[in-house]
C-alpha positions, 0 to 999 in steps of 0.5 A, a space after each residue: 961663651 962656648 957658642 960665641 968661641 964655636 968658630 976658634 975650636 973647630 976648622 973650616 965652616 963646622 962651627 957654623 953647623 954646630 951653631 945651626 943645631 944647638 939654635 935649633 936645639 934651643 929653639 932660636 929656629 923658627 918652623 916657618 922661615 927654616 921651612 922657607 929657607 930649606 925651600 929656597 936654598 936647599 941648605 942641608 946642613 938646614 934639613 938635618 937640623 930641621 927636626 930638631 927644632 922643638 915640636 909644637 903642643 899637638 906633637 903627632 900633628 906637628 911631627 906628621 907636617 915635618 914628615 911630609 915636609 921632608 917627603 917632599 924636599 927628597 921628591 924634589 931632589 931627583 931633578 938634580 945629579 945622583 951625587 947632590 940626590 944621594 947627599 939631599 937623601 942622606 940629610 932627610 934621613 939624618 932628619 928623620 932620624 933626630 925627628 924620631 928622637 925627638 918623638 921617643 921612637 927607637 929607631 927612625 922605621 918606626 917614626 916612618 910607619 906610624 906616619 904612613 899610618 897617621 896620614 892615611 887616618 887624615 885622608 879617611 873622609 874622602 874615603 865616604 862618598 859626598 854629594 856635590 848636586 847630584 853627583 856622589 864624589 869618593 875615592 876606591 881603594 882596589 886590591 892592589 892598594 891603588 885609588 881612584 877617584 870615582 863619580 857616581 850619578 844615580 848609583 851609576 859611575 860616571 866616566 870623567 867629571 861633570 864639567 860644572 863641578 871641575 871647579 868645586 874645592 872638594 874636587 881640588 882637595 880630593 884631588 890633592 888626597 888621590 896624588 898623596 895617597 899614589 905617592 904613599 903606595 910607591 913610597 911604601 913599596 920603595 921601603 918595604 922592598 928596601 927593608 926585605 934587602 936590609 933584613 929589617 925587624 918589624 914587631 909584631 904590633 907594627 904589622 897589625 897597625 899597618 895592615 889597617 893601611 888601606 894603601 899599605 895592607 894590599 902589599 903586604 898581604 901577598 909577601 912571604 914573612 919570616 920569624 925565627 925560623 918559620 916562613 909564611 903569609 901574614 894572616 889574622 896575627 898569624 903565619 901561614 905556610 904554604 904548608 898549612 902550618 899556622 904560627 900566632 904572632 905576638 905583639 912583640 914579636 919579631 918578624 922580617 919581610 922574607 928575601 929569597 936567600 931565606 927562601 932559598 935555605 928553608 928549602 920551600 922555595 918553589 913551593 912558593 913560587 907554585 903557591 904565588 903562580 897558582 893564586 896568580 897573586 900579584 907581588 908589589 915587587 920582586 920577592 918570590 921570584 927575584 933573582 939569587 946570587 949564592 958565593 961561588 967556590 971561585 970566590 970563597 977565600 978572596 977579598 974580590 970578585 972577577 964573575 963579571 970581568 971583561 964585559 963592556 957596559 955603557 956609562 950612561 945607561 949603568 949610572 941611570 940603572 944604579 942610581 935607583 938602586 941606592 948606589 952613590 956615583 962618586 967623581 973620584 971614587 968612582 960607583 960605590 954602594 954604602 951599607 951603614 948599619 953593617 960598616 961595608 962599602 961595595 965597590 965596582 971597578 972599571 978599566 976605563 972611567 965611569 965619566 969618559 964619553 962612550 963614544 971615546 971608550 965604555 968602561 970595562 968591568 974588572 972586579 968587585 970588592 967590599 970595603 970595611 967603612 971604617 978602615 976601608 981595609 979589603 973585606 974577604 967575600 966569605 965575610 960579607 953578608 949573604 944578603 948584601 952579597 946577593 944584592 950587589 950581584 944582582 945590581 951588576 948582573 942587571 946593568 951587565 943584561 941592560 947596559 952591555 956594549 954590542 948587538 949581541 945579548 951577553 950570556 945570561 948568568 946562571 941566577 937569571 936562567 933559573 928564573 926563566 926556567 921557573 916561570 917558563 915552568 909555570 906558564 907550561 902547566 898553566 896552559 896545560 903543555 905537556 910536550 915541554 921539558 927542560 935541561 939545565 939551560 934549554 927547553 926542549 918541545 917535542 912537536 908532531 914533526 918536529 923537536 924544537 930547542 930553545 935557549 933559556 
C-alpha cells in the first residue's frame, strides 16, 4: 500500500526513486538487466541503487563484479561535460558507499582497499611465467608499481611477440589483466593522493594488507606517514624517521599519509626533502615537495581572500585544469569545490562569466570564499581548515601559472619560489656547485668573470 501511495506523499519524480531503492532493497531488481540498463541509459538514480541489490551466495566474488562495475561506469564518464562527470562520480560513490553497507564495512575506504586488494589476488597466475610453444609469457611488476608483459625465449627477453602467438587466448587474457592492473595504479595513486589532502585514517592492519599490493606497495613505500605525532616511512609495521627513530605500528593503529602542512609544523621538512633527494626516491605524486599555502595576516580575521584578485585567467584552460581537481563547474553558481565530510563549499569569483567566450572577455579573478554547506553563511578564513585551505590556494595559484591572460608569466607566489628555491638547492649539491647562493627570491652564481643573477 505505502509503495503504491509513494507518488501521492512526495513531489515531482522522487517517489520513483524511492520505489527504485526499496525494489532493490527487496530484491525485485535483477543484477543483469540493472547492469544493462545502467549500460544503455546511464540512469543515476540506477547506479546508486545498484548496490543495494542483495548480493549473491559467494559475497566478496559478487561485491568484487559490482566494484569493477562501477570503476568502469565512472571511467566512462569522463568523455561527457564536468557537470554530468561530477553527478555520474557522485552516484558511484553513494553506491560504493551502500555496497559497503551491504558488506559490513565501516565506512566506504575500507570496501575500496580490500577490493584493490581482492583483485590483485585474482590476477596472481598471470604473475608465473607460462609456456605457449616455446615462448614463457608473464607479467613484471618493476619498483615503481608498473607492469609489463614480458616474452621470454630461452631465458632470453623477446622484444614483441611472436606473430604465431597474437592469437592465443592466454595472449588475450593477460592482456586484459596488464590493462587492469595499469588502471589499478592510476586509481590508486589518484586515491591515495586524495586521502593525503582529506587527511584519511588507515589502521594499521590496513597498510599491512595492501603493502602485499604489488601494484600498491611501491607508492606507499616512498611516502612519509603520519601517527599521532610521529612522521616517517612505513617500514616492517614500523615508522621510520628520518632521524632514525623507530615507531611499532600496531594493528589498530591509526595512521595518515602526511600532507606537507604536517611536515611543514613538525619542523623536519627539509629533512625530508634531503632525505628523498638523496635516496632519489621517486614519489607517485606531489608530497615531499608539493606546494604550501599557509593563512596570511591579511586573511586572518575576514571571511574572503583577495590574494589572487585582479589577474585574468582563460576560461577554458581553468575549467580543464579544476576539473581534475575534483571542482564542480556549475552553470549558476559558477566553480565551486565541496568538502562533504567538513560541511564546506570553496568558492571562486570572477568579474566576468566563467562561460563567456574568451575572445569577448577572460574572467577576472576577484576573491575566494568558503561557505557553510548547510546555511551556506560566509565561513572566516581562520576557521577554515589548514588542509583545505592550502589546497584550494594551490588549485588557484596552478590555474593563475597556467591559465593567465598575456605573454608575460605572472609573478610567482611565494609557496612556488620556495619550491624552486628547494630543489635548485638540491640539484646545486647534487652536481657538486659551489658558486651558488641564494637570496630570498634570486640565485646568485659567482663565475670566473662574472656574477650572474637569476630569477627564482
Amino acid at each position: 500500500m505505502l509503495y503504491d501511495s509513494a507518488k501521492y506523499i512526495s513531489d515531482g519524480a522522487k517517489h520513483m526513486r524511492a520505489r527504485m531503492f526499496a525494489d532493490a532493497v527487496l530484491g525485485n531488481l535483477k543484477l543483469k538487466e540493472t547492469e544493462k540498463k545502467i549500460e544503455d541509459k546511464r540512469n543515476k538514480d540506477l547506479v546508486a541503487s545498484y548496490s543495494l541489490i542483495p548480493l549473491l551466495k559467494d559475497k566478496q566474488k559478487d561485491a568484487l563484479h559490482r566494484y569493477q562495475f562501477l570503476q568502469k561506469f565512472l571511467k566512462e564518464s569522463k568523455k561527457f561535460g564536468a557537470q554530468r562527470r561530477a553527478s555520474e562520480a557522485k552516484a558511484v560513490n553513494i553506491s560504493l558507499e551502500n555496497l559497503s553497507r551491504n558488506m559490513g564495512y565501516s565506512d566506504v575506504t575500507r570496501l575500496i582497499w580490500n577490493m584493490e586488494t581482492a583483485l590483485i589476488n585474482e590476477m596472481k597466475e598471470y604473475f608465473e611465467p607460462k609456456k605457449l610453444d616455446d615462448v614463457d609469457v608473464y607479467i613484471k611488476i618493476d619498483d615503481l608499481g608498473q607492469s609489463e608483459i614480458i616474452y621470454e625465449k630461452a631465458g632470453k627477453e623477446l622484444k614483441s611477440l611472436p606473430t604465431k602467438l597474437k592469437k592465443e587466448k592466454y595472449i588475450e587474457a593477460i592482456k586484459e589483466v596488464h590493462k587492469n592492473l595499469k588502471e589499478q595504479y592510476r586509481r590508486s595513486r589518484k586515491m591515495l593522493e586524495e586521502a593525503m589532502e582529506d587527511g584519511t585514517e588507515f589502521y594499521g592492519y590496513e597498510i599491512e594488507n595492501l603493502m602485499t599490493n604489488p601494484v600498491i606497495a611501491p607508492i606507499l613505500k616512498s611516502l612519509v606517514f603520519k601517527m599521532g605525532n610521529d612522521l616517517g616511512y612505513y617500514v616492517d609495521k614500523k615508522l621510520k624517521s628520518v632521524k632514525k627513530k623507530s615507531v611499532v605500528i600496531k594493528d589498530d593503529s591509526l595512521l595518515k599519509i602526511a600532507h606537507c602542512f604536517d611536515l611543514f609544523e613538525s619542523g623536519d621538512w627539509s629533512a625530508y626533502q634531503k632525505d628523498i633527494f638523496d635516496r632519489e626516491l621517486k614519489q607517485p605524486f606531489k608530497q615531499v615537495f608539493r606546494e604550501l599555502y599557509v593563512k596570511t595576516v591579511d586573511e586572518k580575521g575576514r571571511d574572503k581572500s583577495l590574494r589572487y584578485a585582479g589577474h585574468q585567467v582563460q576560461p577554458s584552460k581553468t575549467v580543464a585544469l579544476l576539473k581534475t581537481r575534483r571542482w564542480i563547474i556549475d552553470g549558476q553558481e559558477g566553480l565551486e569545490k565541496v568538502y562533504y565530510k567538513e560541511n564546506i563549499i570553496a568558492k571562486i569569483f570572477a568579474l566576468a562569466d566563467w562561460f563567456s567566450p574568451a575572445d569577448i572577455e577572460a574572467p577576472t579573478l576577484e576573491e575566494v570564499q568558503f561557505f557553510d554547506r548547510k546555511t551556506f553563511k560566509p565561513i572566516l578564513i581562520d576557521d577554515v581548515p589548514d588542509l583545505i585551505f592550502t589546497e584550494v590556494m594551490r588549485d588557484i595559484d596552478l590555474v593563475v601559472s597556467v591559465a593567465h591572460i598575456g605573454d608575460v608569466d605572472p609573478e610567482a607566489s611565494h609557496s612556488t619560489i620556495e619550491m624552486r628555491k628547494a630543489i635548485v638547492e638540491f640539484n646545486c649539491k647534487l652536481f657538486k656547485l659551489k658558486n651558488v647562493t641564494f637570496t630570498e627570491n634570486h640565485a646568485l652564481i659567482k663565475g670566473e668573470r662574472a656574477q650572474n643573477i637569476l630569477y627564482t
